[in-house]
N, C-alpha and C positions, 0 to 999 in steps of 0.2 A: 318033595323030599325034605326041605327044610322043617317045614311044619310037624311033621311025621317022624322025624329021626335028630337032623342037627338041633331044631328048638330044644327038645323034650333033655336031649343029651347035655348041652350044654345051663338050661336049666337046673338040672338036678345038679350037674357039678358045680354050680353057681349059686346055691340056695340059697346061703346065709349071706352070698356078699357080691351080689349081680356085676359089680366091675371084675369080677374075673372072668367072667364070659366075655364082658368089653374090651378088657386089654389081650386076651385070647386071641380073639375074633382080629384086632387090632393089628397083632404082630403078623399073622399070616396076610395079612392086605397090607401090610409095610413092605414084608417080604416079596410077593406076588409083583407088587409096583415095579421091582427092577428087574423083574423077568420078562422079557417081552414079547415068548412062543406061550407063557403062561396066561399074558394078559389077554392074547388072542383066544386062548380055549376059553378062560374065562366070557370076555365077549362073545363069542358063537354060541355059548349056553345060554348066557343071560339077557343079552341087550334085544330091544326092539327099536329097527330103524325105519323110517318111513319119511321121507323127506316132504309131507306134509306136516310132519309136528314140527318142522322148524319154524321158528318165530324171531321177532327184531324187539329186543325191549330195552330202553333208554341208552340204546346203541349200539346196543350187543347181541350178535345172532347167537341165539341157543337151538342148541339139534333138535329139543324136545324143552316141553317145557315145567319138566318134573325135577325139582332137585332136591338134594339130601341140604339139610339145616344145618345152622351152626352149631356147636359141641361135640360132635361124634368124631371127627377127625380135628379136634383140637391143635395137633402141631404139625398140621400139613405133611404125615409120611405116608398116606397111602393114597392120595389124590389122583396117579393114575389106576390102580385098581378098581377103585369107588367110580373112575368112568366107563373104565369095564363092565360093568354090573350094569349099565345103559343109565346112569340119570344123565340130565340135561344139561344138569351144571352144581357145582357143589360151594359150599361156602363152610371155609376152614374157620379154626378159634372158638370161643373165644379165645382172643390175644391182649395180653396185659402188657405194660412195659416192661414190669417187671417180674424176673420166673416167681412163682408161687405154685405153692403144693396143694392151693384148694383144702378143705375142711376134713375132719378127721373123717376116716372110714369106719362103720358103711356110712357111704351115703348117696345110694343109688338105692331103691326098693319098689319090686314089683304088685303091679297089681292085676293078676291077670281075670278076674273078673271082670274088672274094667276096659283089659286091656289100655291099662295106662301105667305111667311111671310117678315115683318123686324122685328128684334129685335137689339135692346140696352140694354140689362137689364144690363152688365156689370158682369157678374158671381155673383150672390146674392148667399151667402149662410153662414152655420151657423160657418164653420171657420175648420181643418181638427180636430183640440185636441178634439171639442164638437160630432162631427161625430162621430169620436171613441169612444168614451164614449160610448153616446148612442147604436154603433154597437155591440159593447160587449155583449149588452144583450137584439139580436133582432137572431133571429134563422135564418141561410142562405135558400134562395129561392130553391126550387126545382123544377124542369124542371114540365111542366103541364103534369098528365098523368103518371107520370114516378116518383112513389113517392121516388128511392134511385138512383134518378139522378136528382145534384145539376147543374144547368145551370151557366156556365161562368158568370161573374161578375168585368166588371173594373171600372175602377176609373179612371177620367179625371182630373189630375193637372194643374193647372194655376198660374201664378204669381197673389199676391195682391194688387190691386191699389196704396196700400201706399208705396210697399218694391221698394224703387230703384231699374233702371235696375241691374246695377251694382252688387247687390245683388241678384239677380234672383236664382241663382244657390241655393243658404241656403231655398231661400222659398219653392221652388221645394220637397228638401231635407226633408224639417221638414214635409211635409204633407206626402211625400213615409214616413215615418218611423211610422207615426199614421197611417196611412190606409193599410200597406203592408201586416197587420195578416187579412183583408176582403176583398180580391182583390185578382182575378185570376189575372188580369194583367193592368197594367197600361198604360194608353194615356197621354203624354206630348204634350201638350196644347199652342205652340205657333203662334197660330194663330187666334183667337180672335181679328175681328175690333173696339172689343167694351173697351179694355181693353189697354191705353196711352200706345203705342209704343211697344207693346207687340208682334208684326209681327217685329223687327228687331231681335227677337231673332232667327229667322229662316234662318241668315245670315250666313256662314259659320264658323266661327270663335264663334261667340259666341252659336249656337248651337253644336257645337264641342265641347263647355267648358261642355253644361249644361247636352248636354243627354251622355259623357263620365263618368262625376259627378255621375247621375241617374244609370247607367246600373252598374256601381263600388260599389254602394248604396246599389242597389237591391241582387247584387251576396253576400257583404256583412250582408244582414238584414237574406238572405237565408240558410247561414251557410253550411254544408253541403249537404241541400237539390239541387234541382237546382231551378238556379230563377225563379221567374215570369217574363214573358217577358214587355219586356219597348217598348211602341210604340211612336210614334211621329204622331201627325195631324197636318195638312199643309194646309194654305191656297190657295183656287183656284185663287188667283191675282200674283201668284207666274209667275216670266218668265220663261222662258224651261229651261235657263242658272241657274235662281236660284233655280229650283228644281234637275236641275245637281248636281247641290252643296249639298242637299240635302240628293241626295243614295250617292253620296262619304260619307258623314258625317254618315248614317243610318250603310252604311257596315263597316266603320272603327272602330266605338263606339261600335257594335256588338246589335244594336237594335234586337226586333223581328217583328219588322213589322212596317207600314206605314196606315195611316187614311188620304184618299183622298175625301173629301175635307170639309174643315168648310165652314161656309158662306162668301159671298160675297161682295165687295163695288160697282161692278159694277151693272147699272140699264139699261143697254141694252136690248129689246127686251123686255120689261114691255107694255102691253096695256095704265096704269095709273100710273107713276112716283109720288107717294106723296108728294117727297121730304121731307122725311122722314131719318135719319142718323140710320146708322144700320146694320146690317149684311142680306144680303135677304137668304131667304133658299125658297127651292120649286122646280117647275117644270122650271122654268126659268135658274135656275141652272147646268140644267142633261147633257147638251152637253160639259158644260166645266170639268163638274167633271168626264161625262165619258173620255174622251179626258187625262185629266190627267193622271185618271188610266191603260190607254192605253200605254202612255208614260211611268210611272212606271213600266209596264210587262216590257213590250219591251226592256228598258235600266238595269232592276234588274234580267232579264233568268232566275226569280225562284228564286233566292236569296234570296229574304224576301218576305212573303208573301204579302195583300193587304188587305183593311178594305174600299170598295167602298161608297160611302154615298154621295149625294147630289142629290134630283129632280127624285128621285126615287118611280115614284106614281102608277104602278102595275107591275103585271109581265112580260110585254114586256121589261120595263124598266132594272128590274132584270136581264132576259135574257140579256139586251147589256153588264149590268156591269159585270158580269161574263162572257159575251165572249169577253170583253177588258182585262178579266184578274182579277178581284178580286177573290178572297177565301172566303170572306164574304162579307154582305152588311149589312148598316144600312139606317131603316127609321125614321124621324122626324115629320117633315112636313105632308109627305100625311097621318100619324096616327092622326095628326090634323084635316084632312079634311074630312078623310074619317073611321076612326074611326079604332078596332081593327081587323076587317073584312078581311084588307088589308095583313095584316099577314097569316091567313088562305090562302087567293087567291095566295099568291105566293107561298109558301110551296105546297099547291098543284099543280100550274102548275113545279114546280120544279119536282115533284114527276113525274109527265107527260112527261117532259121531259129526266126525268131519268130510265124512261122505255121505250119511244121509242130512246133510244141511241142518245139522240138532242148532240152537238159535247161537246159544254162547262159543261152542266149539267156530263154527261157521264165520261169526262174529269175528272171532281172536285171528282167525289165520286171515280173513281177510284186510284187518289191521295191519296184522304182520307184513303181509306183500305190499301193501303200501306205502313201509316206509323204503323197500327193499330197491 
């Protein structure tokens, strides 16, 4: 029905300027979240549960192991809805320290040839102090179907347009200490093309300052609990040598994991170049993100786990990135194109998989039960 009726519909009222289908789409799953006979209909329609896709990854059990990316629920209002829908686990922000309006509009633009996007929006959001506030006194999401299983929940940090690089490290800092009591675990954010110079943070030396900072932060905010784990997302424009630098920086600082890959500046392999500035996300993406996360297995032997994401539009796709090596995947994009649908189709073929012994599915869950 989505594909067939709501895409088409909300398309066409969306033509000239696709964040009005996003903040559409937006408000009704804001609203939806504090209804809680609605969250239920919602989950009886959409979610797929099967307590074989649950999994244990850098400490945290997820129901499934499919979740929605950073950007799309930006200031954390619809996070129980979006569990409704069945993902696994969802990752709000970006979050800046300080609120910003993100870049003039438009600056969202489709490409459905591609089935991909550009975005510029520039991290829009309401700022980390007001997040908290209002989180305070919003009840945590629970996995669909599963009413005393709360689904993983992070939070994607970002620098703020206005804090000098220089300073990067403090802005980081001030939003983990507001958001650290709503967040299973946190994504360090330096890779956004939409945010001035914010991909130099991913250099060795000053990622080494910022996510040693962060992971020193977290153990101290934790007391003596054990932390939440601190991930890092990287961009896919990265060279082999600089994502070399990368797992040295990830193993030394004591991250818990790596998020392969944010969007993109390259526009290679596009039917239609708009020439348009922005970051592309989509199906255009999937061979350099899977590629990456290939390279990540390969050079990290388990190490730290993986958070696959880019160009991921059904379950074949899924299958590559898990037999490159991720532990989990996130989708964006094809939940744009093709609605919450997408989520069911892979969880199930997961399931498929993990009954006829396919190697990678097979593989993951029996990881899974071993740390269990």
């Amino acid at each position: 029905m989505f594909t067939v009726i709501v895409r088409p519909a909300l398309f066409r009222l969306s033509r000239r300027d696709p964040e009005i289908a996003h903040h559409l789409i937006m408000r009704q799953l804001a609203l939806a979240a504090h209804l809680p006979p609605l969250l239920r209909i919602i989950a009886a329609a959409n979610a797929y549960h099967d307590p074989r896709l649950a999994r244990e990854v850098f400490g945290l059990r997820f129901p499934n192991p499919v979740g929605l990316a950073g950007g799309f629920d930006k200031n954390g209002r619809a996070l129980a809805a979006l569990a409704a829908l069945g993902f696994g686990f969802v990752e709000a922000g970006g979050v800046t320290r300080f609120p910003q309006p993100g870049q003039p509009r438009p600056r969202i633009f489709r490409l459905p040839q591609d089935e991909a996007l550009i975005n510029r929006m520039g991290l829009p959001n309401e700022g980390a102090a007001a997040i908290a506030v209002r989180l305070a006194h919003t009840p945590r999401p629970v996995a669909a179907r599963e009413p005393r299983t709360r689904i993983p929940i992070g939070w994607q940090l970002a620098k703020s347009k206005v804090t000098p690089l220089d300073e990067a490290v403090d802005d980081y800092l001030f939003s983990l200490r507001k958001l650290y009591p709503f967040g299973d675990y946190f994504t360090i954010n330096v890779s956004s093309p939409n945010t001035p110079d914010l991909v130099r943070l991913q250099e060795r030396a000053p990622l080494a300052a910022l996510l040693g900072a962060v992971v020193r932060e977290a153990a101290r905010l934790a007391g003596p609990n054990r932390p939440k784990p601190i991930l890092v997302k990287i961009s896919p424009d990265l060279t082999w040598s600089a994502i070399d630098d990368v797992i040295a920086v990830a193993l030394a600082t004591g991250v818990g994991g790596i998020v392969a890959t944010n969007t993109t500046t390259d526009r290679s392999g596009l039917h239609h170049d708009p020439g348009e500035a922005g970051g592309l996300s989509g199906r255009p993406l999937a061979q350099r993100a899977l590629a990456i996360v290939r390279y990540l297995s390969d050079h990290l032997a388990g190490q730290l786990p993986i958070i696959g994401v880019g160009g991921i539009a059904g379950p074949d796709d899924a299958k590559r990135m898990f037999d490159a090596g991720a532990a989990l995947i996130q989708i964006y994009t094809s939940f744009i194109y093709q609605g919450p649908g997408i989520i069911k189709d892979i969880n199930r073929a997961l399931v498929r998989a993990i009954a006829s012994r396919e190697p990678a599915f097979a593989s993951e869950r029996e990881e899974s039960l071993s740390h269990e």
